[in-house]
N, C-alpha and C positions, 0 to 999 in steps of 0.2 A: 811462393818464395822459396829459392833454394835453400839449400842445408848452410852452405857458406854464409850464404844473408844472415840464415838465422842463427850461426853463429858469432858473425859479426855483433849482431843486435844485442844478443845476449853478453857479449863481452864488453858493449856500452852499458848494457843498464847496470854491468856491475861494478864498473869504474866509478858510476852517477851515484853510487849508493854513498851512505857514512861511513866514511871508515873507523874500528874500533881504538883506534887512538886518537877518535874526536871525541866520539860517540859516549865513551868510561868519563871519561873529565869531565866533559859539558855537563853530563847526568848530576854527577858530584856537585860540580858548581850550583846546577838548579835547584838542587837539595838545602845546600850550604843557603843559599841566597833566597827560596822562597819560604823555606820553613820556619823561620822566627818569624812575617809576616802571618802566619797562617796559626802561630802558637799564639802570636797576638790577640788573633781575632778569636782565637778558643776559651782565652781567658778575656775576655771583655767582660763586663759584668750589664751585661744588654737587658737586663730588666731594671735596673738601675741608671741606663741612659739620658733618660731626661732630668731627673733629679740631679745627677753629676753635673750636667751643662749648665742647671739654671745657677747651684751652690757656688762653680768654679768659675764664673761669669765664660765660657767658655765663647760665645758667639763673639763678645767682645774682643779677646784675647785672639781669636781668628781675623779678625774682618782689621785690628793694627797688623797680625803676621802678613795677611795677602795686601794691604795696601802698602807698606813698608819695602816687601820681600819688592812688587811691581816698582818703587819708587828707583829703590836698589839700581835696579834694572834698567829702567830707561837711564839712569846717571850712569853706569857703566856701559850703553850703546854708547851716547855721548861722547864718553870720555876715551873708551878702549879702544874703541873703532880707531879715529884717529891715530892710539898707542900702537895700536897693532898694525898700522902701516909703518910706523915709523919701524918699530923693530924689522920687518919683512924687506922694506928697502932701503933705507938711510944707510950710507956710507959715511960713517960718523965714527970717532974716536969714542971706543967706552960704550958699545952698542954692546956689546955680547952680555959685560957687567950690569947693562941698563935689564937687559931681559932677565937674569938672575935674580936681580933684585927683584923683579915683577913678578917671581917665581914664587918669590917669600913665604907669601902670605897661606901658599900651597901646603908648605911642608910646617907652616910654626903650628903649636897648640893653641885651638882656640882661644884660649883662656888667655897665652903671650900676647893674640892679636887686640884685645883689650888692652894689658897694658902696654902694648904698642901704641895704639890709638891715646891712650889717656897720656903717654910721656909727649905728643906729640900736637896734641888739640887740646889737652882739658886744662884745670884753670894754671898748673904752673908748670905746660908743658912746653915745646916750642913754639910754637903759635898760638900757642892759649891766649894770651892779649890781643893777639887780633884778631881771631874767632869772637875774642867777645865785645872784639869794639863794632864789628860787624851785627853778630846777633844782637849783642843787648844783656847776654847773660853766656854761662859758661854752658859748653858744650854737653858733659858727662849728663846724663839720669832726662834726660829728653827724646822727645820723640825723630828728633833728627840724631840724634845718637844712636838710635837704632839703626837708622837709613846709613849712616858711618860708616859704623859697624859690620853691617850686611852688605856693602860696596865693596870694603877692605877685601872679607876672605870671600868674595865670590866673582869680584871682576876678573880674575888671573883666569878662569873656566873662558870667560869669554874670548880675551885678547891670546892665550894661545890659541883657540879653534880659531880666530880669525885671522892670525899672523898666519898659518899654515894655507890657508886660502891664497892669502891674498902673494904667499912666494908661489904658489904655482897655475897661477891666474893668468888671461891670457895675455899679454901684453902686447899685444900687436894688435890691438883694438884702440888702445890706448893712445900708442902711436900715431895710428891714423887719424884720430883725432883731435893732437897735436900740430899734425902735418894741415890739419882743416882751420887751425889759429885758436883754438879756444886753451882758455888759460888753465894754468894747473888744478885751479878750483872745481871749476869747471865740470874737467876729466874726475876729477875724483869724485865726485858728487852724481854727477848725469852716467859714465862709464865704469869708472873703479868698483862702488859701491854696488850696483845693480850687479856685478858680475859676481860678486861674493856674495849676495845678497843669503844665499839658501846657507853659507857659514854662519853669516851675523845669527841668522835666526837660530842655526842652532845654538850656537857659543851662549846668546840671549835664556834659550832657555834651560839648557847647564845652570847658568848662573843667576837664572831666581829658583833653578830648584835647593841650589844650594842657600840660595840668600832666606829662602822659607825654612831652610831648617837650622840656620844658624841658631848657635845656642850659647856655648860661652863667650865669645865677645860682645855679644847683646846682653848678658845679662850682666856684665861685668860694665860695659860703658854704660847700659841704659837704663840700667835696675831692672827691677819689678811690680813697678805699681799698678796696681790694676786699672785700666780702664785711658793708661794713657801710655804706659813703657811696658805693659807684660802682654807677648808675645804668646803665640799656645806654645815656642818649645820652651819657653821660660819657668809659663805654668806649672809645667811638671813637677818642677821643683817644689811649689807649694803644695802640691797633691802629695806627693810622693812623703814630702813632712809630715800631712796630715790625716793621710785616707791613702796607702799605697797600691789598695787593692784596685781604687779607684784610677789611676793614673793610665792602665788602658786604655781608658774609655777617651783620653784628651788625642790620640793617636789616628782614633778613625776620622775626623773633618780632613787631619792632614793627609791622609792617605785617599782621600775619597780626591780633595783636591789632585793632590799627584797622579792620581790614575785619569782623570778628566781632562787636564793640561797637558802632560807629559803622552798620553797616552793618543790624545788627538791631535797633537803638534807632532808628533816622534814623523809618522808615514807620510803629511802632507810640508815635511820642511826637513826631517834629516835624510830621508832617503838622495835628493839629488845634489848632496855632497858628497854621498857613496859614488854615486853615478859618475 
């Protein structure tokens, strides 16, 4: 190899390298971001693990959070999917204000998103009469008051990562299949959908991770009874009242969940949205 080559090469590998006004910040941030996890897990009080789970009904309180959080979720595929085309291509009066508003739920305090939901569903809110001429009884301190709740502040995660999809999606596939007679249904279903498909799945899992950790609009619409509306991030609250030292220890199921989910959906579903 000449001299030249090998200064070319050398002057790749050091373009390739981090530069240090990536390299000081990022460090920061992973400091900032992994060290309360890691303080967590220092003060756990791990010889006291399984006595905390059986006193604080702890399995229970997990096994409403992951069926709730999942419920959450498929009603927001459901329902956003759809939203999030309409906002991406509808040429409609009061579209920009339709997305704002869908935005909402993003920037209010949990706690707001509660009494958002309660002025709005529960017994003498707008619809409260006929949420409960449908159910049979009022909305608030129930198990689908969780599932509400955890729709409300967590479908917005989904329908922006899917709106952003589906505006720069191909549409000359679309087209062509148009051009072949098949109806709008169709295309959206068999073409549209399949094509964003690696959005959906992320947007999907954004928003049961946020729907698993909802905390004040659930406890605020769905109470905290044990074993039918308390949630594990609900629990804390009663730990925290009664045994603080112990409240730790309600942190590691959800974290073990998040790293298991999060952790094995991230590489095989968000990567070819990068792509």
């Amino acid at each position: 190899m000449t001299a030249a080559a090998r200064a070319l090469r050398a002057r790749r590998a050091a373009g390739q390298g981090t530069p240090v006004l990536v390299a000081v910040p990022a460090l920061v941030a992973i400091v900032f971001l992994v060290l309360p996890t890691i303080a967590l897990l220092i003060r756990m009080p791990w010889s006291r693990i399984g006595a905390i789970y059986r006193e604080q009904h702890v399995w229970t309180a997990l096994r409403i959070s992951v069926e709730s959080s999942f419920e959450a979720t498929a009603a927001a595929i459901v329902l956003g999917v759809p939203l999030a085309w309409l906002l991406a291509r509808a040429r409609i009066p009061g579209v920009s204000l339709l997305r704002a508003f869908v935005a909402v739920p993003l920037v209010l305090p949990p706690v707001m998103g509660g009494i958002a939901i309660f002025a709005a569903f529960g017994r003498f809110g707008i619809a409260g009469a006929q949420v409960r001429g449908i159910l049979g009884e009022d909305l608030p301190f129930t198990y689908l008051a969780i599932v509400v709740a955890q729709l409300f502040v967590a479908m917005p995660f989904l329908i922006i990562t899917v709106e952003g999809a589906f505006r720069i999606s191909d549409r000359g596939v679309e087209e062509a299949a148009a051009t072949l007679g098949a109806s709008r249904s169709r295309i959206f279903l068999r073409v549209t959908v399949p094509l964003v498909a690696p959005a959906i799945l992320s947007g999907a899992v954004l928003c049961w991770a946020r729907a698993l950790g909802e905390f004040g609009a659930t406890l605020l619409v769905g109470g905290n009874t044990v074993g039918r509306t308390q949630t594990l991030t609900t629990a804390v609250i009663t730990v925290m009242g009664d045994k603080p030292n112990d409240a730790p220890a309600l942190a590691l199921p959800l974290l073990a969940v998040a790293l298991v989910v999060l952790g094995g959906m991230r590489d095989r579903w968000m990567r070819p949205v990068a792509g």
